[in-house]
C-alpha positions as CSV (number, residue, x, y, z in Angstrom):
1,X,-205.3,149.3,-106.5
2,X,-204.6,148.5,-103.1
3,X,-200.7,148.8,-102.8
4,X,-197.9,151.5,-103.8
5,X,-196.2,150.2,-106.8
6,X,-192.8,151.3,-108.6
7,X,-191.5,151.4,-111.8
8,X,-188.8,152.6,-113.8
9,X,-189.2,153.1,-117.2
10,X,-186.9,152.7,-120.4
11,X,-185.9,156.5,-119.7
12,X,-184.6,156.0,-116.5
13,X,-187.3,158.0,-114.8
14,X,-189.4,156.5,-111.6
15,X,-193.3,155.9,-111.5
16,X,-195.1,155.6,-108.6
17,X,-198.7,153.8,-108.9
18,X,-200.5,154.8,-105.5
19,X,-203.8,153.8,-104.5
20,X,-206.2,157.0,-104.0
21,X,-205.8,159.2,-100.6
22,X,-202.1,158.0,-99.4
23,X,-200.4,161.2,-98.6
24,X,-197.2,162.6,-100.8
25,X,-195.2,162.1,-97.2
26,X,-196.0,158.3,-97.6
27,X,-195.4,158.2,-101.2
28,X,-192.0,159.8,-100.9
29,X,-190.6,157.7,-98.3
30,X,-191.7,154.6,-100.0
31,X,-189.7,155.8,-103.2
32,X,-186.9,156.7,-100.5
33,X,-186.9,153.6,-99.6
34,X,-186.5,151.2,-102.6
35,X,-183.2,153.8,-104.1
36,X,-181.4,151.3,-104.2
37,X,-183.2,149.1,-106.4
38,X,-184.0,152.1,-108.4
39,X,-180.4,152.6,-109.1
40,X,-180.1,149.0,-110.0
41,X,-182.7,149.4,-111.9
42,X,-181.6,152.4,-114.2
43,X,-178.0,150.7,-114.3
44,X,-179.1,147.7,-115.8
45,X,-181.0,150.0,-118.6
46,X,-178.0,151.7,-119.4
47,X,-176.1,148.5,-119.5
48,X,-178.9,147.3,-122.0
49,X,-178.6,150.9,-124.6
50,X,-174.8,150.2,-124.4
51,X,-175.2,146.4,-125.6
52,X,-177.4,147.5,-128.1
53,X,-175.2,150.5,-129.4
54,X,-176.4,151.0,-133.1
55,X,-174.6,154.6,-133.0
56,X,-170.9,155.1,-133.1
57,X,-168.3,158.2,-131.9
58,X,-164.9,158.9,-131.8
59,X,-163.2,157.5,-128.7
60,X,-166.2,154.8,-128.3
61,X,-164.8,151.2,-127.4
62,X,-166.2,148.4,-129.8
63,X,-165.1,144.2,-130.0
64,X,-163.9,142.8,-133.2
65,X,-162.4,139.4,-133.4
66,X,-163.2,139.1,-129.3
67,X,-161.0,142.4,-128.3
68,X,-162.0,145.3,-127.5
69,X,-160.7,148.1,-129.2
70,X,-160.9,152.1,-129.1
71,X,-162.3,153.5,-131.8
72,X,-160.0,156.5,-133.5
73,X,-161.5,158.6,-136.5
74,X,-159.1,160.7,-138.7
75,X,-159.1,162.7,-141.6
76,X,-158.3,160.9,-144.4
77,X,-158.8,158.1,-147.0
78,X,-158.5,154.7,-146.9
79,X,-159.2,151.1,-145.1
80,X,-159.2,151.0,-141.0
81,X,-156.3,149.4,-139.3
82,X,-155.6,148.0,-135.9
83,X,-152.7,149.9,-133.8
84,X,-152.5,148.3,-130.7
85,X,-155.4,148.1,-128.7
86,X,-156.9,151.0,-131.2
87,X,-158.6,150.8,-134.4
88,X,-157.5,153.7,-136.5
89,X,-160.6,154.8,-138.9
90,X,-159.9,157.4,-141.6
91,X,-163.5,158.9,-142.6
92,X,-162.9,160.9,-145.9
93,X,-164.9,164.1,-146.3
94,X,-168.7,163.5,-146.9
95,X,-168.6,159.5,-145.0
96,X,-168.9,159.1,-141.3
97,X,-167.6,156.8,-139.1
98,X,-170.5,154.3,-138.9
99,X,-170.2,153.6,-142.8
100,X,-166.3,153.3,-142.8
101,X,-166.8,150.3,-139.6
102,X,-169.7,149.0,-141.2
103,X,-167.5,148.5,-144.2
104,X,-164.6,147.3,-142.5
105,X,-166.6,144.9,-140.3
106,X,-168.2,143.6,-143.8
107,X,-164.5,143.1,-145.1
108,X,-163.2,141.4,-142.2
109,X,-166.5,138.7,-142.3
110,X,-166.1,138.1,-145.9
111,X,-162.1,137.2,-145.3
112,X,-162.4,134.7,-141.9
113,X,-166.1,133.3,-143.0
114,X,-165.0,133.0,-147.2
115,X,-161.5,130.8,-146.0
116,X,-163.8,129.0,-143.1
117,X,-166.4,127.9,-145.4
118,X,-164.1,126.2,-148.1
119,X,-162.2,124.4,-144.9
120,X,-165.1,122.9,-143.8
121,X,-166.7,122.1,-147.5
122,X,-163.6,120.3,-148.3
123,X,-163.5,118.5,-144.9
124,X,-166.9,117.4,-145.2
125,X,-166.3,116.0,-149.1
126,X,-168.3,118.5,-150.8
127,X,-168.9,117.8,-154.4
128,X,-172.2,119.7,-155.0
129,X,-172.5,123.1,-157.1
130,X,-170.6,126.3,-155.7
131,X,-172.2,127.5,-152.2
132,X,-172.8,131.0,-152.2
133,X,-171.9,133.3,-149.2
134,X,-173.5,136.6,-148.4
135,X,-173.6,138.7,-145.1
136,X,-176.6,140.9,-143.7
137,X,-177.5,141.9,-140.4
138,X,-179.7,139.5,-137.9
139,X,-181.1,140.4,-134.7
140,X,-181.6,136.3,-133.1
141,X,-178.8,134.2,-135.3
142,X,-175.2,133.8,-136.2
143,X,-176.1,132.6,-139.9
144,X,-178.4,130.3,-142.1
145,X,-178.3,128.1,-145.0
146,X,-181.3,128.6,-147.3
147,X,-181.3,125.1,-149.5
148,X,-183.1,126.7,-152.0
149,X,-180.2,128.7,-153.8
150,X,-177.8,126.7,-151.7
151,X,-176.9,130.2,-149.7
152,X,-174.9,130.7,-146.4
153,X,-175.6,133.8,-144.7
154,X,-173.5,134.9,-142.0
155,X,-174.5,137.7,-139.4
156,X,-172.3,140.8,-140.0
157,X,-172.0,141.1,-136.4
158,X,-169.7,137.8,-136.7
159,X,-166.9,139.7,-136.8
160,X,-167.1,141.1,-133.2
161,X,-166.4,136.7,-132.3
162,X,-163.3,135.4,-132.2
163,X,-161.7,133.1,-134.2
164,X,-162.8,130.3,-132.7
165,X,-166.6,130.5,-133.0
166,X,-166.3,132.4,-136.7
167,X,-165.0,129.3,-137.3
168,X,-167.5,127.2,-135.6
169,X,-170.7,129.2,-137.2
170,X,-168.9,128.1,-140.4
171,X,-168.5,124.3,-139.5
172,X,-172.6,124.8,-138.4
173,X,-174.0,126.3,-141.7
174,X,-171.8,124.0,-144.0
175,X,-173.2,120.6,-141.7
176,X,-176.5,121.9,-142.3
177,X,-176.0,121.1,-146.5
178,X,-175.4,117.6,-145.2
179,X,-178.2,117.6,-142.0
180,X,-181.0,120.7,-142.2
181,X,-182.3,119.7,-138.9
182,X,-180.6,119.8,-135.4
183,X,-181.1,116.2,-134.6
184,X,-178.3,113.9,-133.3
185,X,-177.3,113.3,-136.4
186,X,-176.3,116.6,-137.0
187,X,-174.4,117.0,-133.9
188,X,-172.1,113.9,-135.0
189,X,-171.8,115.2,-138.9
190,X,-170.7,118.2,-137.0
191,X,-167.9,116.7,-134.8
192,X,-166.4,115.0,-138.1
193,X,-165.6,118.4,-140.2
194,X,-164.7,120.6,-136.5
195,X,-163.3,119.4,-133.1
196,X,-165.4,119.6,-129.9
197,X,-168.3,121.0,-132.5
198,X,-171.2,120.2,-129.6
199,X,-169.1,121.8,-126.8
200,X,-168.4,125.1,-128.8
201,X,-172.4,124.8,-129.8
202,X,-173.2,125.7,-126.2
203,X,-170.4,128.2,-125.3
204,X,-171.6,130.4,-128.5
205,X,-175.5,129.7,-126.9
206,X,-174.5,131.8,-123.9
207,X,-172.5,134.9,-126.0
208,X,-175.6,137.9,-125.8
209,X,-176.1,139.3,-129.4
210,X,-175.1,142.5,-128.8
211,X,-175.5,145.9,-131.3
212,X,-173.6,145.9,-134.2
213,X,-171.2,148.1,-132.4
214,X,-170.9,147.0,-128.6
């Protein structure tokens, strides 16, 4: 190795690679002397474990339906409600707070992405057999249609988009019964069953997949 080199780690902490006989005093006030980059550094981790939040806690703030709302556990029993710019959660005794959001979140996608896939089926002259709709989580996509069983899957995560692109990952999966490639063709099937369908395409291409509970 012939120069100092700096890293910093997924835990925040600094390394320092240092080629063999440079003094500590050297090796110090090079680290010195990059602090701000360190802090840059460690800032953009921490910006990274909050995007991927896979925990949840009372108080945390979380996006569903493209607000942000505070998350507010109580004692009790039954379905989460917004109040304002809060989402109430009651957590009955022996469930926690991830379950009862996970739920909820699984409730809200089945409502907006069941009513949003009949729109665009019946815009688009559908007249095959019933398309089936389930919901899991993915890591690198919105949803997928599996010609197989005739199957659209939707992310969970969905429900943290507003209206707007729910609606749009809808149009997508049902054009893809019609065109299973993304050819021009698809793009133009697109634009007949949902307005400005390429344009929306590439706004939803720059939203970061976040953790379920960002």
């Amino acid at each position: 190795m012939k120069n100092l080199r700096l890293r910093v780690k997924e835990d925040g902490k600094v390394y320092v690679s240092s080629p063999f006989g440079v003094p500590q005093t050297v090796i110090d006030g090079f680290v010195e002397s990059r602090a701000q980059w360190i802090a840059e550094q460690r800032a953009r981790l921490n910006s990274t474990k909050e995007q991927e939040r896979t925990e949840l806690h009372d108080g945390d703030v979380m996006t569903l339906l493209g607000r942000q709302y505070v998350v507010c556990a109580v004692d009790g029993e039954g379905e989460p409600f917004f109040q304002g710019a809060m989402l109430i959660v009651p957590v009955s005794e022996g469930e926690n707070l991830e379950t009862a959001v996970t739920c909820f979140m699984g409730k809200l996608c089945r409502r907006f992405c069941n009513e949003a896939v009949k729109i665009y089926l019946d815009r688009a002259g559908y007249k095959g057999e019933p398309v089936s709709v389930e919901f899991k989580l993915y890591k690198s996509r919105w949803g997928c249609y599996n010609s197989r069983d005739n199957t659209i899957t939707f992310n969970l995560a969905l429900c943290k988009l507003s209206g707007k692109f729910i609606k749009y990952v809808a149009a997508h999966e049902v054009t893809h019964i019609f065109v299973r490639n993304h050819s021009e063709d698809f793009y133009k099937f697109g634009e007949t069953i949902y307005k400005d369908f390429l344009r929306t395409d590439r706004e939803l291409n720059k939203i970061k997949r976040f953790g379920i509970f960002s």
